[in-house]
RODO-2510 file (C-alpha; in nm, 4 decimals, decimal comma):
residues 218
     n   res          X          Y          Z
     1     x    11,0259    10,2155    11,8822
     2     x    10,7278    10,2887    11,7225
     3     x    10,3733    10,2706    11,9736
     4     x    10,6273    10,2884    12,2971
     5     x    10,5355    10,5283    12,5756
     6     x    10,1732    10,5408    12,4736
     7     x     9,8714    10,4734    12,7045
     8     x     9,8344    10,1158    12,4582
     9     x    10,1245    10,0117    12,5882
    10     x    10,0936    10,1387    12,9804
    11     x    10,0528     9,8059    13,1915
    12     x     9,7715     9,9027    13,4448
    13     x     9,7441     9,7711    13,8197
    14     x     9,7124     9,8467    14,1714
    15     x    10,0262    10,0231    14,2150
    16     x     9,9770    10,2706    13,8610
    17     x     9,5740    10,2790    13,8397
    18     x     9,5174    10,6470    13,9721
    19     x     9,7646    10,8108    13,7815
    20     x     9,6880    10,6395    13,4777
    21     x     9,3246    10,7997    13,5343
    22     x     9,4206    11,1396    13,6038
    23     x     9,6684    11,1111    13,3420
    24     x     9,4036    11,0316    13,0502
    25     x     9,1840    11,2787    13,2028
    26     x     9,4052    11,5891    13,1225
    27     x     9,4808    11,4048    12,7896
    28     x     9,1049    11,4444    12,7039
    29     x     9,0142    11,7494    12,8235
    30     x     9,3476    11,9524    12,8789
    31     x     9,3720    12,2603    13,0938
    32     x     9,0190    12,1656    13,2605
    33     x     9,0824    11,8458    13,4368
    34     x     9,3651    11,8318    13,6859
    35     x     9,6283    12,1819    13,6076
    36     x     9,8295    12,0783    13,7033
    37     x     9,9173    11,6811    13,7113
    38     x    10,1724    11,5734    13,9510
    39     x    10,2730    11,2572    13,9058
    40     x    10,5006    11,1075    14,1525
    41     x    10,6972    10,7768    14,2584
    42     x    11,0247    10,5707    14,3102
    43     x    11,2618    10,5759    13,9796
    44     x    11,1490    10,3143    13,7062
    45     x    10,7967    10,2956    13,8253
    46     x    10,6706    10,4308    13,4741
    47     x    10,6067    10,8449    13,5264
    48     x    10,8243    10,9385    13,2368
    49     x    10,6070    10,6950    13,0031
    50     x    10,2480    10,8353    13,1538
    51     x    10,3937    11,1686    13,0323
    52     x    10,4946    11,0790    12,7400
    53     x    10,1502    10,9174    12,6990
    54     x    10,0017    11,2358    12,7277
    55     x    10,2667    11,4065    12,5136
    56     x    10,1731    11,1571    12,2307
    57     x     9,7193    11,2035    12,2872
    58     x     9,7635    11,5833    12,3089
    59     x     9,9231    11,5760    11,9861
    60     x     9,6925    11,3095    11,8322
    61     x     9,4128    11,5239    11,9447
    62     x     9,5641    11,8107    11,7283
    63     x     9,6930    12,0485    11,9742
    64     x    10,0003    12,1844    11,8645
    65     x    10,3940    12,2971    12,0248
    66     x    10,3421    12,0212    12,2890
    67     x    10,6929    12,0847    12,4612
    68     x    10,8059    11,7949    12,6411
    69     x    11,1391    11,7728    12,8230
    70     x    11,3533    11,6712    13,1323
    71     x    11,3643    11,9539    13,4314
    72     x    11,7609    11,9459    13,3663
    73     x    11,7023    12,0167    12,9824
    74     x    11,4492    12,3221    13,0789
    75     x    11,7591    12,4845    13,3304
    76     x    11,9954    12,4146    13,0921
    77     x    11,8209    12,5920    12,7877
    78     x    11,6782    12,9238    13,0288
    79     x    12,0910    12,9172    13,1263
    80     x    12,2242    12,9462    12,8150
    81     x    11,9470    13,1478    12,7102
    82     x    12,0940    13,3915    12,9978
    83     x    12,4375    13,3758    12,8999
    84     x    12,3270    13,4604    12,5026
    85     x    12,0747    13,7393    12,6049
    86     x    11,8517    13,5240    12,4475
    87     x    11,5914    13,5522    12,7385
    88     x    11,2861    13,7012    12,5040
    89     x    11,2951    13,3989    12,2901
    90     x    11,3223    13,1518    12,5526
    91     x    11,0219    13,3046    12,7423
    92     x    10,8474    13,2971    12,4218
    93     x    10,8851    12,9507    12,3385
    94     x    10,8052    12,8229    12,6956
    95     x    10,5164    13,0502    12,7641
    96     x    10,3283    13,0099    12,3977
    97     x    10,3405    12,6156    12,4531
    98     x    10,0413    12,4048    12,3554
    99     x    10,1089    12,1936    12,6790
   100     x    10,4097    12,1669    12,8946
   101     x    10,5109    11,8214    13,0135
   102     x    10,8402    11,8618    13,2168
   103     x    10,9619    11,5211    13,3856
   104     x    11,1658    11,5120    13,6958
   105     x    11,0682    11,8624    13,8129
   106     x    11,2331    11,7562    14,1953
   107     x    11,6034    11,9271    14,0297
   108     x    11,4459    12,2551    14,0742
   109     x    11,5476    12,2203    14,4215
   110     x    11,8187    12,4616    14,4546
   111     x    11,8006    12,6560    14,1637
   112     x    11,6522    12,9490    14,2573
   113     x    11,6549    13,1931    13,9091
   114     x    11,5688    12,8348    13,7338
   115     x    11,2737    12,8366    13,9862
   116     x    11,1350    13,1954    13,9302
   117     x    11,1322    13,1595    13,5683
   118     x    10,9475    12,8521    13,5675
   119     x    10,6859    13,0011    13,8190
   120     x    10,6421    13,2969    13,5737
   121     x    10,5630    13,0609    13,2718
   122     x    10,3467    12,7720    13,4956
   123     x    10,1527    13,0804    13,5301
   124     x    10,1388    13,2091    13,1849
   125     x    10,0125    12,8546    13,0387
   126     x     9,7674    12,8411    13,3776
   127     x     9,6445    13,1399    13,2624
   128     x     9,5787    13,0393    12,9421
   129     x     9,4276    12,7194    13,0097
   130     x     9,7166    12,5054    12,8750
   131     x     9,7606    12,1873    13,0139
   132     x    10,0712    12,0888    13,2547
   133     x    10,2012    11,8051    13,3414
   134     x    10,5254    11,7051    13,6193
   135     x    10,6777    11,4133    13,7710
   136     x    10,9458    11,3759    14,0421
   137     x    11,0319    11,0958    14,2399
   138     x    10,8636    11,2732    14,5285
   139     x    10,5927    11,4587    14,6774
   140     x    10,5933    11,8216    14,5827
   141     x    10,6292    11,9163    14,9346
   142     x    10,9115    11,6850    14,9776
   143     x    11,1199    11,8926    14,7589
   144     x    11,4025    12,0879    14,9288
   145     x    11,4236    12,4599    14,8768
   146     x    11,1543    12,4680    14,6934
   147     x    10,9324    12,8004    14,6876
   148     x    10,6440    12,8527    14,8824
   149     x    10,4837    13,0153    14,5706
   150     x    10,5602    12,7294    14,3344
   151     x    10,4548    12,5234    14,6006
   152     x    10,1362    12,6387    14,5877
   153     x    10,1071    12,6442    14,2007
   154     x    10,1745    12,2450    14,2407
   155     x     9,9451    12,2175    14,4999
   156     x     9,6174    12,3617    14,3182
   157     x     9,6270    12,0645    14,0969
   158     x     9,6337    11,7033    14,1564
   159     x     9,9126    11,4692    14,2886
   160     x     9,9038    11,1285    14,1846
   161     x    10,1122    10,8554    14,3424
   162     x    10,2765    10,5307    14,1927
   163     x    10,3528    10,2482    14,3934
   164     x    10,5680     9,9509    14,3011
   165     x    10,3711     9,7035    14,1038
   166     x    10,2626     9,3833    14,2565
   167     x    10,3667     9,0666    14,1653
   168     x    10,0438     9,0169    13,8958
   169     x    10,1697     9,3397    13,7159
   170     x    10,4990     9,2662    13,7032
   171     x    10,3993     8,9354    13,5051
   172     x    10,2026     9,1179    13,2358
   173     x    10,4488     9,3961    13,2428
   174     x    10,7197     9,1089    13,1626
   175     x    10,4580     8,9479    12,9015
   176     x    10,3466     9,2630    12,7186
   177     x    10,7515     9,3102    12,6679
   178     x    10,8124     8,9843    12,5526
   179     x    10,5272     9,0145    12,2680
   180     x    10,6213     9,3424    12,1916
   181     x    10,9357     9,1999    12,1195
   182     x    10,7965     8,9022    11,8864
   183     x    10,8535     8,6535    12,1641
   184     x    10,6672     8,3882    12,3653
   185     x    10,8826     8,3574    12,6970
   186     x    10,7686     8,0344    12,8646
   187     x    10,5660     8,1027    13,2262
   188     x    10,8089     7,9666    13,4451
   189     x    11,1226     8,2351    13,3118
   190     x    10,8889     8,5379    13,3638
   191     x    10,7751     8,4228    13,6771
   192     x    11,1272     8,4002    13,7811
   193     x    11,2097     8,7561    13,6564
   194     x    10,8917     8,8986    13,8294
   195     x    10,9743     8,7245    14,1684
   196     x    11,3657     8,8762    14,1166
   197     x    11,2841     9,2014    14,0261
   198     x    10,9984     9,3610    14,2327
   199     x    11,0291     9,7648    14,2398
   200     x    11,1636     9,8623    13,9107
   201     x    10,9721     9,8551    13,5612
   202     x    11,2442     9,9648    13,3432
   203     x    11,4724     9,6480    13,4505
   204     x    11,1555     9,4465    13,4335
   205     x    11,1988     9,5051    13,0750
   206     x    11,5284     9,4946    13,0526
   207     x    11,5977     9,1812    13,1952
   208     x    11,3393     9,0674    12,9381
   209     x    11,5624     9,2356    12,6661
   210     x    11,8269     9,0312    12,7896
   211     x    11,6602     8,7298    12,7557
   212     x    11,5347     8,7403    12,4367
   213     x    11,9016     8,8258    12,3095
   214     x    12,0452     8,5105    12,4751
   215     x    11,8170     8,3516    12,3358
   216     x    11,8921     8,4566    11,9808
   217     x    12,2384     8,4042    12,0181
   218     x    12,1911     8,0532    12,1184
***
């Protein structure tokens, strides 16, 4: 929907305040901040949106060929790019990026051409100043097999955690959904969702979703 996945939209607390930071940081001055951001926490906890967040400011801001895409996506494409002999062109488009924003970079693990080729072009847009952004749902160094030198690369930037919102959050989590939605849930329903469901945004908003469509129907 239109205005989703923006910093607007992000529900700040406790749990998400630090990332939030770092990630309008290198949204406002990209490449010089933090390069790169590492962004990193349990599944649902909003990462994807903070990059997407970025994705949408870089673009606003005028910088163009902002590539944004899931780690499987980028190891799919350099595959098949492999199998065509269409290497050159894949290199091209990777390494010529405005800004890279590649989300759930912890399914590198194990892929060890998938891994060199990303090293090579993390340090072509370093190089060149261009701004990079990852998440995973864990520390970099908590990543198995990865590569001492991409390890490093990770490392020379900043890592920034997000924690399971508390219960405050989850309440204007579950009342920014509801208005985004054109509804007024009444106090005591979101309460009850919020006290349910304590360590997963996404079904925060999908039990909302839910709710609102009962509602309808009835």
């Amino acid at each position: 929907p239109p205005g989703r996945h923006t910093f607007a939209d992000f529900v700040i607390g406790t749990s998400n305040r630090f990332a939030h930071a770092a990630a309008q940081a290198v949204a406002e001055t990209p490449g010089r901040s933090y390069n790169p951001l590492f962004i990193y926490g349990d599944v649902g906890l909003g990462k994807t949106h903070l990059l997407q967040a970025v994705g949408h400011r870089l673009q606003s801001a005028g910088i163009s060929n902002v590539i944004a895409l899931s780690c499987a996506s980028f190891t799919n494409e350099f595959i098949a790019a492999l199998s065509s002999k269409k290497i050159d062109e894949f290199r091209t488009k990777y390494r010529k990026a405005g800004a890279l924003l590649i989300d759930d970079i912890q399914f590198l693990c194990d892929k060890e051409r998938t891994q060199e080729e990303f090293f090579h072009t993390f340090n072509s847009l370093h190089i060149s100043q261009k701004q990079i952004v990852l998440s995973s749902d864990q520390p970099s160094t908590d990543i198995p097999t990865l590569k001492d030198h991409l390890l490093s690369r990770f490392a020379s930037g900043l890592e920034a955690r997000i924690d399971a919102p508390t219960f405050e959050t989850r309440l204007s989590i579950l009342g920014d959904c509801a208005q985004r939605q054109g509804r007024d849930l009444p106090g005591e329903i979101l309460t009850y969702i919020a006290s349910t469901i304590q360590n997963n945004v996404r079904e925060l908003e999908a039990a909302v979703t839910r709710v609102v469509g009962l509602s309808a129907l009835s």
